[in-house]
N, C-alpha and C positions, 0 to 999 in steps of 0.2 A: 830253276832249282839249282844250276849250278854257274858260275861264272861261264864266259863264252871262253873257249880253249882257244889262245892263238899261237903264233911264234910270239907275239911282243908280252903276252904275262907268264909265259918260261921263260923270258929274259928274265924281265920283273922278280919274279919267285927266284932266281940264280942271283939275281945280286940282292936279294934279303937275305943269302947267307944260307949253305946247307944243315939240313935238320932241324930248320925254323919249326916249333911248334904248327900242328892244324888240329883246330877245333872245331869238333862236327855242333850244328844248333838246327833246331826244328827251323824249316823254312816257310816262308806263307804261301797259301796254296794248296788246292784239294786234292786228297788221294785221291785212285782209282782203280776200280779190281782189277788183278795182273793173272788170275787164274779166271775167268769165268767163261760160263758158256760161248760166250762170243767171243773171243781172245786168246785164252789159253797160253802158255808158255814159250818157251824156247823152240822154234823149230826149223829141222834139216832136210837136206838134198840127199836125197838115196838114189843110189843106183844098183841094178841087178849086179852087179859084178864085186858090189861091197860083200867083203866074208862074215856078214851081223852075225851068226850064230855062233863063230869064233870068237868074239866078241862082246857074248849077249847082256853079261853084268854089268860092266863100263859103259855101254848103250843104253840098257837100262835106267843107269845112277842117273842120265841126263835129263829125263822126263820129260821125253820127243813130248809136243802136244801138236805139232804138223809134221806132215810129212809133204816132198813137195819130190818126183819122180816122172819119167825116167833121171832127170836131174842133168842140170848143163846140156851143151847142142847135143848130146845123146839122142831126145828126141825127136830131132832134125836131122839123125842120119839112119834112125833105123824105125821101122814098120812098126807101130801099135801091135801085136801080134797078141793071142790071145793065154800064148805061150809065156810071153815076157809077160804079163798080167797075171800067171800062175804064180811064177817066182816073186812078184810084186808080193801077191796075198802072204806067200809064207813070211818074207820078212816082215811085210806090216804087221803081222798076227805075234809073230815074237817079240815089238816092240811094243806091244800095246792095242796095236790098234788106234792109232792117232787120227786126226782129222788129213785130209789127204788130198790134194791136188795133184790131177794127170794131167803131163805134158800130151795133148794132139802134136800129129806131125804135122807141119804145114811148108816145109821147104822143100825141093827134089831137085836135082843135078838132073836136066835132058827127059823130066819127068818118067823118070823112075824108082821109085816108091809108089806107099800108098797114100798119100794126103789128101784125096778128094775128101767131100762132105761125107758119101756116104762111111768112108774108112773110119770115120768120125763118132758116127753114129756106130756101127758095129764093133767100135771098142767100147760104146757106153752098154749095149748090150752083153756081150761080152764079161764086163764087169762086173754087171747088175746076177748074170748066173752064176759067175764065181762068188758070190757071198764079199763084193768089195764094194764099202761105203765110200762114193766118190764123192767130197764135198766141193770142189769145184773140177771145171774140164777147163785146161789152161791152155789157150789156142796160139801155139808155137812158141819158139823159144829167139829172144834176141833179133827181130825181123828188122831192126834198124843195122845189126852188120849183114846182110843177105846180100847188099849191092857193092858193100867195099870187102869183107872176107871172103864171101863166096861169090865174089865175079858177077851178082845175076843186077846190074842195076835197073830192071823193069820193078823191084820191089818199094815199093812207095809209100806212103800211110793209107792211100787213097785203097792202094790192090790190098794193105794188108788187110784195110777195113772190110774192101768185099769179101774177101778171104772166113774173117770172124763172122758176119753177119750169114752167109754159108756153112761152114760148118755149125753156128749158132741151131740155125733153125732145122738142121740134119738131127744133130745132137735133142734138141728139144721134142723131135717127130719121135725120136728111140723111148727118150723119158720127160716126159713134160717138167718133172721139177727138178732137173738137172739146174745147174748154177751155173754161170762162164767166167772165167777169168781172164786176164790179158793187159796192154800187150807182151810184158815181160821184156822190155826193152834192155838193152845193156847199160846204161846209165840214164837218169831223167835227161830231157833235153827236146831238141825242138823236133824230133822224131813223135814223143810219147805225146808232148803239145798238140802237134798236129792230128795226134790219133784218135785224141779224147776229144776234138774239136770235128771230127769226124764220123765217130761211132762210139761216144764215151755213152749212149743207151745200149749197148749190147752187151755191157760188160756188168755183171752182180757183183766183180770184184776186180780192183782195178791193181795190175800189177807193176812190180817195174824190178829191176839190179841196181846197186849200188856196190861201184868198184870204183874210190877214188885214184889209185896210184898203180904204176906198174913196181912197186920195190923197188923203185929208185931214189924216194924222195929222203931229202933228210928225214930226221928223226920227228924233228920239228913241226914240219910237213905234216908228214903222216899222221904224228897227231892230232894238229890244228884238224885235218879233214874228217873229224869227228861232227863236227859243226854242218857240215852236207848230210847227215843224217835225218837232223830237225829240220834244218833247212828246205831239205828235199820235201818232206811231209808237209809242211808252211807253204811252198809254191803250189803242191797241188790242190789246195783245202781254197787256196785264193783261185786259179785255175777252175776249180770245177763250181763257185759262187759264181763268177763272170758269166752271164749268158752271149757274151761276143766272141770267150775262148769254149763255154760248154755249151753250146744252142740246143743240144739234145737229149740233154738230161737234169736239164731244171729241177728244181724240186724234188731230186731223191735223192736219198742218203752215199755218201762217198763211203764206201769199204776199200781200205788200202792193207796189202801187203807186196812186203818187200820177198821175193821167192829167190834171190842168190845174192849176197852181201859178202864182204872181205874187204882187208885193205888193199889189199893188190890181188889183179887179176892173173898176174902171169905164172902160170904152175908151174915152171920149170925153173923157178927161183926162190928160194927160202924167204932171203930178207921179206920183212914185213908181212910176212904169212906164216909160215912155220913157227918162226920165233918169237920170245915174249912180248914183244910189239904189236906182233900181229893177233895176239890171242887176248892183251887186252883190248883193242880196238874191237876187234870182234866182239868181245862180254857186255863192253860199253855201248856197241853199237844195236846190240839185242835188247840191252835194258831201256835205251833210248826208244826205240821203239816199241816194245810195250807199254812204254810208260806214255804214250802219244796214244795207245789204242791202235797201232799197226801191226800186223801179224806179221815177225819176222821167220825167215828159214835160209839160214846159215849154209853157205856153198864151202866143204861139201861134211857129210859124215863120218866120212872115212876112208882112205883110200886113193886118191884122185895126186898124185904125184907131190907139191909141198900145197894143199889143200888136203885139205883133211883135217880133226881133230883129231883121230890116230893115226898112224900112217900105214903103208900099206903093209907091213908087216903086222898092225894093228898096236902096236906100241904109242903110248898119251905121248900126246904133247902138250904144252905149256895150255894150249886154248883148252885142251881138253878138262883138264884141272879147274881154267878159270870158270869156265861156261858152265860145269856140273857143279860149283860154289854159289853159282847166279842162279841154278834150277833150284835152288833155298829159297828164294826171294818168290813166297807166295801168300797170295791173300789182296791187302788192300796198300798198296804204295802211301808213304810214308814221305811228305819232301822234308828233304836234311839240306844244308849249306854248309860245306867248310871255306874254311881262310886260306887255302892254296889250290892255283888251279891246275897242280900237279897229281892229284890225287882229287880221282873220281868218285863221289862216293852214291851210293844207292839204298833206301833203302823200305823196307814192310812190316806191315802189322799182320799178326795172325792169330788171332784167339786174345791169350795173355802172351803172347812172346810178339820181340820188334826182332828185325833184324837188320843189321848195318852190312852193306858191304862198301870194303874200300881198295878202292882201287890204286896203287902206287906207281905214274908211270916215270918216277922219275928216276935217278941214275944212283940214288943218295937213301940211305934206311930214314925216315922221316916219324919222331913221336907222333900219337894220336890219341887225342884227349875227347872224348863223347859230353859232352854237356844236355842230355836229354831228360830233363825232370820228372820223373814219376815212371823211371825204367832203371831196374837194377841191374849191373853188368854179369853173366852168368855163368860167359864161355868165349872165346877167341880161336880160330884155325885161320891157319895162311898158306897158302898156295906158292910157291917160288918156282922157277927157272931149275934151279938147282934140285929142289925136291920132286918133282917131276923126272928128269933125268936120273934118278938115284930111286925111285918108283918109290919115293916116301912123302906122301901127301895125300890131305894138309895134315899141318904140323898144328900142335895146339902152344898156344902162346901164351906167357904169362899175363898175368889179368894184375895186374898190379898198373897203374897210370902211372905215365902215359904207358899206352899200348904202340910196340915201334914195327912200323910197319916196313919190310925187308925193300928195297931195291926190288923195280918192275916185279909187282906183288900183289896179289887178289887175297883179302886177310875179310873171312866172313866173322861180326862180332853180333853175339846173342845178348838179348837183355828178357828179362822179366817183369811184369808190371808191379810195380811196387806196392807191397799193402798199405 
């Protein structure tokens, strides 16, 4: 659908000259519903400590369709309690009521917590009384750093597998049509490999993170590692075909979501998280993944230091803007191709209306010329850096061609089906 993003075709695109024309053209290739029953939208990491109610129309505009809680090692250092599942219900109930994955605990320092199987099962009980639809139970968070973050290296794929296949069948005794999720590893690799090569039958929904950079990487970098997105979803789709790396789940269907993505993991650093870098990577890396059929959810909601779409004083940032322009983009995906691989584009069918979005990550305002036959152009809004920090966004753009799409800019364009 769209050229492959490196460092060498933003060289390329830099010496054809700034503000080179790109023209969007229908591409070959099937859409795919990006709202439906089994898919659903854009979704995020919540934690009890996020102020949602503060918050609640900007949260709202985003049209959570997963939720994925307690969110980050949260789960891994504090008790399922049935208390924190109180405070769960109210925020989920004011966002909608989303599809919803609970993190189990499964790690303890000198074993103390609660992570045994039974603690497992009496959160699903628990749940089940409080009136919360739990669509899967997500068995621990990140079990590939347990042996190098948290000192314990008895943690292995082999003990995590016992670990799930335990809690598994706890959880299943509570409610027979409970779902399980897992591992939720901190990036693909030969941790998740060995997991699924291990116990990938235990799992209804096979999960994983995706954090390519700590914010340190050039520009360039950061974006080329947009490509580890599909990429990632390609290795495991050939992974779980192979009966030498799946032996134990032959023949049934692979469900994949990704339950914490960013481009940089390190929350005590802006670059490439906070900033418009990081909130396009982000938007692109959500539609990437819907558009493969993997449920994505965004680390974090709000709150969590330079993570977060707002921050902790609940004030938008840049991704916040982008990502509620991408929660537009419903119905049946639509592939488009432009002539620059600086500008991401996306885009859906929905009734009689198309919608384009386009993504600007480059440094320079860039025309944008739609060449889409039998769609009339209707409406233009854009998203910037600047409007966002000025709390004026999106801006509506003049519809006169070319449409110039701002400097590191998410600019949604609406069309009408032509009579």
């Amino acid at each position: 659908m769209r050229r492959a993003l490196t460092a060498l075709t933003f060289a390329l695109a830099a010496l054809a000259g700034v503000g080179q024309a790109v023209t969007v053209t229908p591409a070959p290739g099937e859409g795919r519903p990006l709202d439906g029953p089994l898919l659903g939208g854009p979704g995020f990491n919540l934690g009890n400590w996020m102020p949602v109610v503060e918050a609640l129309p900007e949260l709202r505009a985003l049209r959570p369709a997963l939720l994925r809680w307690p969110g980050g090692n949260i789960g891994d250092e504090n008790d399922l309690t049935r208390a924190a599942l109180q405070t769960l219900k109210t925020n989920w109930t004011l966002l909608g009521e989303p599809d919803l994955i609970v993190q189990t605990r499964v790690f303890t320092r000198g074993g103390v917590g609660r992570a045994a199987p039974g603690d497992a099962a009496q959160a699903v009980r628990d749940a089940r009384e409080l009136g919360l639809r739990v669509a899967y139970w997500e068995i621990g968070n990140e079990p590939d750093l347990y042996a190098t973050n948290r000192s314990d290296p008895g943690w292995t794929p082999a003990r995590y597998c016992a670990t799930v296949r335990a809690q598994r069948a706890a959880i299943l005794a509570a409610d027979p049509q409970a779902r399980i999720a897992g591992p939720a590893t901190s990036n693909p690799g030969a941790f998740l490999d060995e997991v699924l090569r291990g116990c990938a039958d235990a799992f209804d929904l096979v999960t994983y993170h995706l954090y390519p950079t700590d914010g340190g990487a050039t520009d360039e970098a950061a974006l080329a590692s947009i490509e580890r997105v599909t990429g990632s979803v390609a290795h495991l789709r050939e992974l779980w075909a192979d009966p030498q790396r799946n032996p134990t789940a032959q023949g049934r269907p692979l469900n994949l979501a990704v339950t914490e993505f960013a481009l940089s993991w390190r929350t005590d650093r802006a670059r490439h998280l906070s900033d418009a870098l990081g909130g396009l990577w982000a938007t692109e890396a959500t539609l990437r993944f819907l558009e493969a059929g993997v449920r994505p959810a965004y680390f974090a909601l709000m709150g969590v230091g330079n993570h977060g779409l707002l921050d902790d004083a609940a004030f938008p940032r840049f991704g916040y803007g982008a990502l509620r322009e991408a929660a537009q983009l419903r119905g049946q995906s639509f592939p488009v191709s432009g002539d620059d691989p600086r500008v991401w584009l996306h885009a859906a069918t929905d009734g009689d209306r198309l919608t384009l979005l386009a993504l600007n990550t480059g440094a320079e305002t860039l025309p944008l010329t739609p060449q889409l036959d039998g769609w009339q152009l209707i409406g233009a809004k854009t998203v910037t850096p600047a409007g966002v920090d000025a709390d004026r966004f999106p801006t509506a753009l003049n519809l006169s061609l070319p449409l110039k799409l701002a400097p590191q800019s998410v600019t949604r364009v609406v069309f009408r089906r032509a009579p």
